[in-house]
C-alpha positions in Angstrom: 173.1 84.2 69.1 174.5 83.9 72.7 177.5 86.3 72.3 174.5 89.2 71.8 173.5 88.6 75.1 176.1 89.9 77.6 174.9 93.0 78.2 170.9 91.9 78.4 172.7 89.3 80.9 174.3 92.3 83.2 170.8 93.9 83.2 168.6 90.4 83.8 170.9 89.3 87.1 168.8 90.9 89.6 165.6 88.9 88.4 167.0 85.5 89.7 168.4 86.7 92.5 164.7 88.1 94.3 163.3 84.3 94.1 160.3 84.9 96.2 160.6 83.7 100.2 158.0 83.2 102.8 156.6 86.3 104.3 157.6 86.9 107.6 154.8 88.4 110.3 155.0 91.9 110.9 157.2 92.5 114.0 159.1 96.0 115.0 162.2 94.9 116.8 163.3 97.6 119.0 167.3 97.0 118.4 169.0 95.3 115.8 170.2 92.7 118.7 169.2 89.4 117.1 167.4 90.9 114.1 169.0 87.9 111.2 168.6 85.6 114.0 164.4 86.4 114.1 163.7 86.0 110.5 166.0 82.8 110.1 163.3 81.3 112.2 160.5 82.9 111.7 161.0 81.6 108.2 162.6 78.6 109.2 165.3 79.2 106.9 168.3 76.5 105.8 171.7 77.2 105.0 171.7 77.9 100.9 168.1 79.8 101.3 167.9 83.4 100.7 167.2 86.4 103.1 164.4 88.8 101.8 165.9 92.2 99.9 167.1 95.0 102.1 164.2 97.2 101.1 161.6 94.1 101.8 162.8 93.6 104.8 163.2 97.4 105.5 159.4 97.4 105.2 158.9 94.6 106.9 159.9 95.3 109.9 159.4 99.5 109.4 162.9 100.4 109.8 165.6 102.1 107.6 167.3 100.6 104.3 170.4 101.4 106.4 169.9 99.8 109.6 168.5 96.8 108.1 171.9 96.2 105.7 173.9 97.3 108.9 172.5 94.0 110.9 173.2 92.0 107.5 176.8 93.3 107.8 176.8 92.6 111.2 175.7 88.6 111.1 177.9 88.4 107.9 180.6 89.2 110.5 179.6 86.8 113.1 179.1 84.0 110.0 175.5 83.6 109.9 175.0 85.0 106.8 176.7 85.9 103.4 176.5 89.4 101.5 176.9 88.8 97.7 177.0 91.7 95.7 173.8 91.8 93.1 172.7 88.4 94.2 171.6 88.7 98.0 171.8 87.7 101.3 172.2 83.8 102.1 172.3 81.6 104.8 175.4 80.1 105.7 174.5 78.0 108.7 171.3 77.8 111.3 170.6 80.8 113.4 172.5 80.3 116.9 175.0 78.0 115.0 178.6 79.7 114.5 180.3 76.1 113.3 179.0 76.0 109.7 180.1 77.0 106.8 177.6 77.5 103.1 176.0 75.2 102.1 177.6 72.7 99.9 174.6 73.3 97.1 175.2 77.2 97.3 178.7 76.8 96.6 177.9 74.4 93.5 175.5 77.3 92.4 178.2 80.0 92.4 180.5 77.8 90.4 178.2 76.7 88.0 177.4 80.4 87.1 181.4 80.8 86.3 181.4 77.9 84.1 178.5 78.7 82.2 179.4 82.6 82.2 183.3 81.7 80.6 182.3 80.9 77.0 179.1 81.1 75.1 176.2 78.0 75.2 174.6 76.3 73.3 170.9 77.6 73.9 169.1 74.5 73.3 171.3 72.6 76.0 170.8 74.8 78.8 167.3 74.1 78.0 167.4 70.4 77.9 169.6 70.8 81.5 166.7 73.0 82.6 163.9 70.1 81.9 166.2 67.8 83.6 166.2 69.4 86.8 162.9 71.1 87.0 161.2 67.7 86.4 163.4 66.5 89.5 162.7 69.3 91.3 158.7 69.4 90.9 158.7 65.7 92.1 160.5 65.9 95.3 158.5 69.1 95.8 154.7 67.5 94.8 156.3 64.3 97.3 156.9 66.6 100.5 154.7 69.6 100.2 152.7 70.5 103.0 149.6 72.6 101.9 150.7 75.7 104.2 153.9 75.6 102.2 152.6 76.6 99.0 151.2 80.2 100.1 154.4 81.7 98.6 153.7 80.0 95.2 150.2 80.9 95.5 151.3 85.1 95.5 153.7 84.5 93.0 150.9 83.0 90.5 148.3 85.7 91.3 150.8 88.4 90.9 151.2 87.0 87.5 147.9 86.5 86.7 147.0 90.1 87.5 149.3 91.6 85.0 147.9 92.1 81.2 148.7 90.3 78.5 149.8 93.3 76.9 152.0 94.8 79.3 154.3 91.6 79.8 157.6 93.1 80.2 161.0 92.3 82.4 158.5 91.8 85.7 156.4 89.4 84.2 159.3 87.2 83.5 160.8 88.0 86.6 158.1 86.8 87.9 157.7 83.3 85.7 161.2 83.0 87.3 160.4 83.1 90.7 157.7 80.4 90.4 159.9 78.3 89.3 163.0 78.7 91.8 159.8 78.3 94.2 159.3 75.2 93.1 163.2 74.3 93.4 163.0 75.5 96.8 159.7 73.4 97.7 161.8 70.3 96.6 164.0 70.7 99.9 167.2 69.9 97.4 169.6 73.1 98.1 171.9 71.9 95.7 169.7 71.3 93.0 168.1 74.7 93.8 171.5 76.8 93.3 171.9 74.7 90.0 168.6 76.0 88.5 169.1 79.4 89.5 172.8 79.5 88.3 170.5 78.5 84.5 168.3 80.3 85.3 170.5 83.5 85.5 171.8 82.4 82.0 168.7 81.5 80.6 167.0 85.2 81.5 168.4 87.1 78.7 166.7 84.7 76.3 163.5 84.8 78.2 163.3 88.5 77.8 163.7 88.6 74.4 160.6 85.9 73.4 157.8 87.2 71.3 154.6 85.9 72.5 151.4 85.4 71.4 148.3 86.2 72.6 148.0 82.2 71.9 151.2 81.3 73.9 150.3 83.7 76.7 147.3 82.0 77.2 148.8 78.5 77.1 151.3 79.5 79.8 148.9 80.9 82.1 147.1 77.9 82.1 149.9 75.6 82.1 151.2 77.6 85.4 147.7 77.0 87.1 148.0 73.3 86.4 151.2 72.9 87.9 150.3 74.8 91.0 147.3 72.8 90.8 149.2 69.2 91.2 151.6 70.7 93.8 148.3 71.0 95.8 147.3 67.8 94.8 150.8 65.9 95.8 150.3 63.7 92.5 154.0 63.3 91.5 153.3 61.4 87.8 151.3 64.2 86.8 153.4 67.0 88.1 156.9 65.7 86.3 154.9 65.3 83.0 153.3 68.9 83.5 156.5 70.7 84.0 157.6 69.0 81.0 154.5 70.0 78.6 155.0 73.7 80.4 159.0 74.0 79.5 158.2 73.0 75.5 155.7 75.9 75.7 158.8 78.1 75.6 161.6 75.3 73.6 159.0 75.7 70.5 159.0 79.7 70.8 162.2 79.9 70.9 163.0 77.1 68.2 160.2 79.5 66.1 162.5 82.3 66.5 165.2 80.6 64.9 163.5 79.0 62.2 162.5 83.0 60.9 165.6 84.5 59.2 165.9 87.9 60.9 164.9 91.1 59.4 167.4 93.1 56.8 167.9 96.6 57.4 168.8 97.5 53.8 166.3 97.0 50.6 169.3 96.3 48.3 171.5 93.2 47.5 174.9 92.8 47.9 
């Protein structure tokens, strides 16, 4: 089943890599002097964490694509940042800080994409890796979380919620995605952040391909209100044992897919 995959994979890698980030206040630098430098801070960005898109940031700060990608070129060059082709701009060390290097958990994350792109998995272990660390992840994050910090998660959710059932397609699960990187970055844990989004990245082709039900739509949708909803409360017990109700939602689709023998093209035996 996996080795149909590598061409939905090619198409999916741009929906792990726009994981949703803080909005930064409207400002309209004059130059591009110190332009990385502002929205580092303003977002109070670590090494590992990723820069908003070109375009995002284009209209962010109401200046051209070009000039924007120019001043990402320019604090690559002076090692503030990274460029990686098709999967963004990262940190690589605080703003002001020329002594750092990536961050160890970013480097895991690129590595870990190799390994799991070199040979086919086994679907139902990336999904068992996937509980693992998103019921680490959703504890650390309902431990720490300040209120304030969840506005991102809050955008991502209503975004979600405002797109029919019907008309669920790539950005919808783009979108699922995004929440749950969220949540990885919420946790503080940049190295267990770049894992999920390394399975994440393998896991999207699969996600793409799921055949919901109006049922299963509505389950998810209120299964991703109750996990904001215990992020907001801080109650780790409850949040581990949510994500873990919320990630079998989509292990029994799946596992319903492969039960059903798939459909024959021809009418005649063999």
């Amino acid at each position: 089943m996996a080795s149909g995959t590598a061409d939905l994979r090619l198409r999916t890698q741009h929906i792990v890599s726009s994981a949703t980030n803080a909005i930064v206040p409207k400002k309209t630098p004059t130059d591009l002097d110190g332009l990385v430098d502002k929205i580092i801070a303003d977002q109070s960005l670590v090494p590992g964490d990723r820069l908003p898109s070109i375009r995002e940031l284009a209209t962010q700060f109401g200046m051209k694509s070009g000039a924007v990608r120019d001043a990402l070129l320019d604090a690559q060059g002076k090692g503030i940042v990274k460029v990686l082709p098709r999967s963004g701009t990262f940190v690589a060390q605080a703003a002001g800080d020329l002594s750092g290097d990536l961050a160890p958990g970013m480097h895991i994350g690129a590595r870990l994409e190799e390994l799991l792109a070199a040979r086919d998995q086994n679907l139902f272990h990336l999904l068992d890796v996937r509980e693992t660390l998103e019921r680490e992840a959703i504890g650390l994050a309902a431990g720490k979380r300040e209120l304030q910090d969840l506005f991102p998660l809050r955008q991502i959710l209503e975004e979600m919620a405002s797109i029919p059932a019907s008309e669920r397609d790539a950005r919808y699960t783009q979108l699922d995605i995004e929440f749950h990187l969220e949540i990885a970055r919420l946790s503080g844990n940049t190295v267990l952040m770049a894992m999920l989004r390394a399975l994440l990245e393998e896991l999207a082709p699969y996600l793409l391909e799921i055949s919901w039900s109006a049922e299963r739509h509505a389950q998810t949708d209120a299964s991703h209100a109750r996990l904001y909803s215990v992020l907001v409360a801080g109650d780790v017990e409850v949040a581990t044992s949510e994500i873990r109700n919320h990630l079998q939602v989509a292990y029994n689709t799946l596992l319903d897919q492969v039960r059903e023998p798939p459909e024959m093209s021809g009418s005649d035996g063999a």
